[in-house]
N, C-alpha and C positions, 0 to 999 in steps of 0.2 A: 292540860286537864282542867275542865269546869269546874268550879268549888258552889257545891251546895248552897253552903252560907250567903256569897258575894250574887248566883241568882235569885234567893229566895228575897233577899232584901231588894234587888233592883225589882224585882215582881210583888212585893207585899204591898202599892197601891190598888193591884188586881184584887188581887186577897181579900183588900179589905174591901172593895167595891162587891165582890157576893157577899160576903157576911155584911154589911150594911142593907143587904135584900135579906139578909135571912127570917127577918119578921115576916119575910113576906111570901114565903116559900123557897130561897134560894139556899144552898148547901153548898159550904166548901170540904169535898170532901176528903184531900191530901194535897200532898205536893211529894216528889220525891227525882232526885238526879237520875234522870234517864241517857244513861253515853256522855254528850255534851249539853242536854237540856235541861231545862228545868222542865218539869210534869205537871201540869198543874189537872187535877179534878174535880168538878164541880158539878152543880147541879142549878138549873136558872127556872123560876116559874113562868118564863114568859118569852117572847122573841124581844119584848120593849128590851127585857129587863138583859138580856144577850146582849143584845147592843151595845150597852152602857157600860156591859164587862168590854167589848171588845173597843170600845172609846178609851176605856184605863188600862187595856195590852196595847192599843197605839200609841197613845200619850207619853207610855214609858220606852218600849222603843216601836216605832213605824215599821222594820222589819221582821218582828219577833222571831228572829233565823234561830236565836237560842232557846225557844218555848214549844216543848210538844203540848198540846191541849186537850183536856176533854172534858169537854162544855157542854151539858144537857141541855136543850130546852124540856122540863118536861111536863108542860104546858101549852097553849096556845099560842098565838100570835099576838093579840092585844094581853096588857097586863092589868088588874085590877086595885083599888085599892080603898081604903074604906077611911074617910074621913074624920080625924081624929082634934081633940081641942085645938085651936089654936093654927090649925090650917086655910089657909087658902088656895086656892091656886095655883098660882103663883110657885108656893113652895113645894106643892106637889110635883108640878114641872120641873125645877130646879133639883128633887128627888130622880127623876125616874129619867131626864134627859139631858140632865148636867148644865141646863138654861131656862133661867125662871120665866124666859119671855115665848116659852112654847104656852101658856095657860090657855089661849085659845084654840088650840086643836083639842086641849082636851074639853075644853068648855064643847063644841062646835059635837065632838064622840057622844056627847053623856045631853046633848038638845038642851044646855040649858041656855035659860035667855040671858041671866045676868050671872057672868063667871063670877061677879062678888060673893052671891049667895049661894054658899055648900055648907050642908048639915050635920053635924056632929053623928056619925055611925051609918052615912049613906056612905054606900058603897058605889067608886065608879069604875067606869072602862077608861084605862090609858092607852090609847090609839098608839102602835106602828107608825112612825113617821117618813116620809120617804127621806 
């Protein structure tokens, strides 16, 4: 028999990877023992922003045979996000891709010439990565 408790903790890196999106439009909106599974419900603004959940359901385990899922996108494909003090790049990439060294795909999305400069409440497009 599954115990609640012992999946919710092996899955609460997941958990906490949508409610770190939830500024941004993501919802976690349960979890509950489904048979042998854990249930997990949410909701994602973006396909970027899916990925990054399904990076933190790999990371924890590669087969997740014990996680039923329901993962919304309910959003587009590209994610957006609006520039806040203290930002660069760099850390936006490390935000949305789990690697601070993707800053030029998203520099390359948003035509800018020099990824250094981003301005404080400009809003960009976070590119789908292959």
């Amino acid at each position: 028999m599954a115990d609640f408790q012992t999946l919710e903790q092996k899955y609460a890196p997941v958990v906490d990877t949508v409610k770190e999106f939830e500024p941004y439009g993501a919802k976690f909106v349960g979890s509950e023992l489904a048979g042998e599974q854990y249930h997990l419900v949410a909701q994602v603004p973006s396909q970027v922003v899916l990925n990054r959940v399904w990076d933190a359901i790999k990371k924890v385990d590669p087969q997740y045979a014990d996680l039923k899922h329901e993962i919304t996108n309910t959003g587009g494909q590209d994610g957006s996000y609006t520039i806040q003090a203290g930002d660069n790049l760099s850390k936006v990439s490390k935000l949305f891709y789990g690697n601070p060294n993707k800053y030029e795909e998203i520099a390359k999305a948003n035509s800018m010439a020099d990824a250094n400069k981003v301005k404080v409440g400009e809003e960009i497009k976070i590119p789908v990565l292959d």
